[in-house]
C-alpha positions, 0 to 999 in steps of 0.5 A: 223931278227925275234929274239924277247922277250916274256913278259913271258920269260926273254930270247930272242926267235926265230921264222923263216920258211925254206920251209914251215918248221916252226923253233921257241924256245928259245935261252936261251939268255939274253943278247944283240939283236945281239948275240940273232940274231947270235944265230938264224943264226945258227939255221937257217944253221941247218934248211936248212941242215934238209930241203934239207935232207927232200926234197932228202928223197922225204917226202913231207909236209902232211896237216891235211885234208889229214893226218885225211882222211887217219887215218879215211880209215886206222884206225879209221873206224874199231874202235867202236867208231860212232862219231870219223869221225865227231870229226875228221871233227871238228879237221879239221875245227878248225884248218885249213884242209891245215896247214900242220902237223908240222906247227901245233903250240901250240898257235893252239892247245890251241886255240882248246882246248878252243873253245871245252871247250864252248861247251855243252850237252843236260841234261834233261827238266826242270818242264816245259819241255824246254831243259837244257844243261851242259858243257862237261867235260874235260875228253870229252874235252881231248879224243875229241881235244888232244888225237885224234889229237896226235894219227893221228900225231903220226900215220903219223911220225911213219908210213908214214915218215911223218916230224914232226920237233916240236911236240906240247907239249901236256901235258901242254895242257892236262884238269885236269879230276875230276874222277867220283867215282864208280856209282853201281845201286841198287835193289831198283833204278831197280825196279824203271827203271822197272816201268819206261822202256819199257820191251824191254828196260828193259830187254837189262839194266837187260842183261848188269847187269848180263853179264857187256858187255860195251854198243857197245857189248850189241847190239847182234846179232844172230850169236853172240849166242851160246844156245847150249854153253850157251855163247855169243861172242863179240869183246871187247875194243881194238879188243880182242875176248871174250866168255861170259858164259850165266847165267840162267836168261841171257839165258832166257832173250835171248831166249824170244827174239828169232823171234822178228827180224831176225838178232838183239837180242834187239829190240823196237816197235816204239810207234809212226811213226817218222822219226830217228832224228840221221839218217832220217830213218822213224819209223813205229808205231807197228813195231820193230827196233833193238835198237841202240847205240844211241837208247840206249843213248836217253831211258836214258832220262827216267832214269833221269825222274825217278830219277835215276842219273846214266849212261849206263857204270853203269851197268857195275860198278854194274856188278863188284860191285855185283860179287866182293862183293858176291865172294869176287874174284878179279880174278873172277870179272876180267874175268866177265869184261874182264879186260886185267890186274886185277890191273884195276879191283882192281883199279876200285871196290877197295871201294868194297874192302874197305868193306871187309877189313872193315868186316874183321877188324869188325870180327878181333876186336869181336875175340879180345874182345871175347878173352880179356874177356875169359882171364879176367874172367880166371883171376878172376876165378883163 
C-alpha cells in the first residue's frame, strides 16, 4: 500500500498513479495504517472512475514540451516581452520537457523556484573594471518561474480540455516582493546623463521623459509618426492602441531624426566595428543602427558610471511625478501613462500627492494663525 506519515503531518497520506494520472493528499486520518489504507481504497475507485471518463473523453495526457511549444506559437510570440521563449525553454528543462502537466508536483515546482533563485545579473565594474553580479529579485523570480508556468497550465485546462487533477498550490510557492519605491530622475541627475550620453542616446531618454512611453514603445518607427497631427501611435501593455500627442520639444527631437534611418526613429553610430554580442550581427563603425531594446538596456551602463542609480522604467515615474506635481490632475497623469484604471495612477505617485496635502496643510494652518491673530488683536483693541 502506499498509505504513509509525514514527519510534518500528524495524519496519514496517500500517494498512488492510475494511467499515469498522479493521486496524493491527505486522508485527515490519524489513527490505525489500516483504516488509512481503507480510505485510499476508496480514493483509488474514485480515481479510476475519473480516468476512464478521461480516456472516453479522448483528452490525452499533455506534457510540458508540448504544452510550452503550443503557448509560445498561440500566445506568447505575439506578447512584447524578448526573453519569454528562453524563460520558456529554461521552464522546460528544469522540470522535464516529458512530465506530463498534471504530474507537475509541488515538490517540483519549488525545486525550480530554488534553482531560479541562485541565479544572478550583471551590476556594473567595480574600480578595476571586473564585472560584479547581484541576485535577481523575487519579483524576477516570481514572473519568470510561477507566473509563467501557471499562465500555460491554466491556458491548457481552460482552452485545450487539457486534464489537470491537481493544480500546484501556487501561492505557498509565491516570494515576498520588496516594493521598490517610486525612482523620479531630477533636473540635475539629467543634466549629468547628458554629459555622460551619446546625443542619440540622450535624446531617446529625453523623449521617454516628456511622452512616459514604457521602453518596448519608445522604439518608433516612422509609420508610427503623425507630424501633421502632432502625435504618435503605439500599441500598449496588454495589446491596447493608443494616440500620444507630441509636445513642442517632443516634435522637435523627432523631426531632427528625420533622414537618419529610413525605417527607425532612434538610432546610433557604432563607435567601433564589433559584432552584436546578443544577436551576432556585425557593427560597422560610422554607420547607424536602430537602437535596441536591448541597445537601450546596455547604455544604462553609463548612467550607473555617472552615478545615476536609476532604471529605465524611471523615466516613466518621473514623466508622472512631474506632470502630476505641475497640474496637480490625477485624471491628466493618468491619460499621459495610459493607465487603464486611475486607482493605479493614485497608487504609484500617491507620495506625490502626499506633497500636496502636505502644502495644503501648510496653507490651511498660516490661514489659521492669520485668523487666530486678527481676532486676538480685535480683542485687544476692544
Amino acid at each position: 500500500m502506499s498509505v504513509y506519515r509525514h514527519k510534518n503531518s500528524p495524519y496519514w497520506q496517500f500517494d498512488f498513479q492510475i494511467d499515469g494520472y498522479r493521486f496524493s493528499g491527505s486522508t485527515q486520518l490519524t489513527g490505525s495504517k489500516r483504516d488509512a489504507q481503507a480510505f485510499e481504497d476508496g480514493q483509488k475507485a474514485d480515481a479510476r472512475e475519473l480516468v476512464a471518463n478521461i480516456t472516453a473523453a479522448g483528452s490525452a495526457p499533455l506534457n510540458l514540451k508540448r504544452a510550452c511549444d503550443r503557448w509560445w506559437s498561440e500566445h506568447g510570440r505575439h506578447l512584447n516581452d524578448p526573453d519569454l521563449e528562453a524563460r520558456l525553454d529554461w521552464i522546460t528543462n528544469q522540470i522535464g520537457p516529458q512530465t506530463p502537466l498534471h504530474a507537475i508536483t509541488d515538490d517540483m515546482v519549488a525545486t525550480m523556484v530554488e534553482a531560479r533563485r541562485l541565479d544572478v545579473r550583471r551590476s556594473g565594474r567595480d574600480s578595476g573594471g571586473k564585472q560584479l553580479y547581484r541576485p535577481i529579485t523575487a519579483r524576477t523570480v516570481n514572473k519568470t518561474t510561477l507566473s509563467l508556468l501557471r499562465r500555460v497550465m491554466h491556458r491548457a485546462r481552460d482552452n485545450w480540455n487539457a486534464t489537470i487533477l491537481r493544480e500546484p498550490k501556487w501561492k505557498k510557492h509565491w516570494l515576498k516582493e520588496t516594493k521598490r519605491p517610486i525612482r523620479e530622475i531630477t533636473l540635475g541627475e539629467e543634466a549629468i546623463l547628458d554629459s555622460a550620453e551619446d546625443a542619440d542616446f540622450a535624446a531617446l531618454r529625453r523623449f521617454g521623459i516628456i511622452t512616459g512611453l514604457r521602453r518596448r514603445n519608445l522604439l518608433l518607427t516612422w509609420p508610427q509618426v503623425d507630424f501633421e497631427a502632432a502625435e504618435v501611435r503605439v500599441i500598449t501593455k496588454g495589446g491596447v492602441p493608443r494616440v500620444v500627442p507630441l509636445s513642442k520639444e517632443a516634435y522637435a527631437i523627432l523631426w531632427a531624426r528625420r533622414g537618419h534611418h529610413e525605417t527607425n526613429v532612434f538610432t546610433f553610430v557604432a563607435q567601433r566595428t564589433r559584432p552584436c554580442p546578443k544577436t551576432g550581427k556585425k557593427f560597422i563603425r560610422g554607420q547607424r543602427y536602430p537602437i535596441t531594446y536591448y541597445g537601450l538596456g546596455s547604455n544604462k551602463r553609463k548612467w550607473a558610471k555617472a552615478g545615476v542609480d536609476a532604471r529605465i522604467h524611471d523615466m516613466r515615474h518621473t514623466t508622472g511625478s512631474r506632470t502630476l506635481r505641475k497640474t496637480g490632475n490625477l485624471k491628466v497623469t493618468q491619460e499621459l501613462l495610459g493607465h487603464s484604471d486611475i486607482a493605479i495612477t493614485a497608487k504609484f505617485y500617491a507620495n506625490v500627492m502626499i506633497e500636496d496635502v502636505r502644502a495644503a496643510m501648510e496653507m490651511t494652518s498660516a490661514a489659521q494663525t492669520s485668523d487666530s491673530a486678527v481676532k486676538k488683536t480685535t480683542k485687544i483693541l476692544e
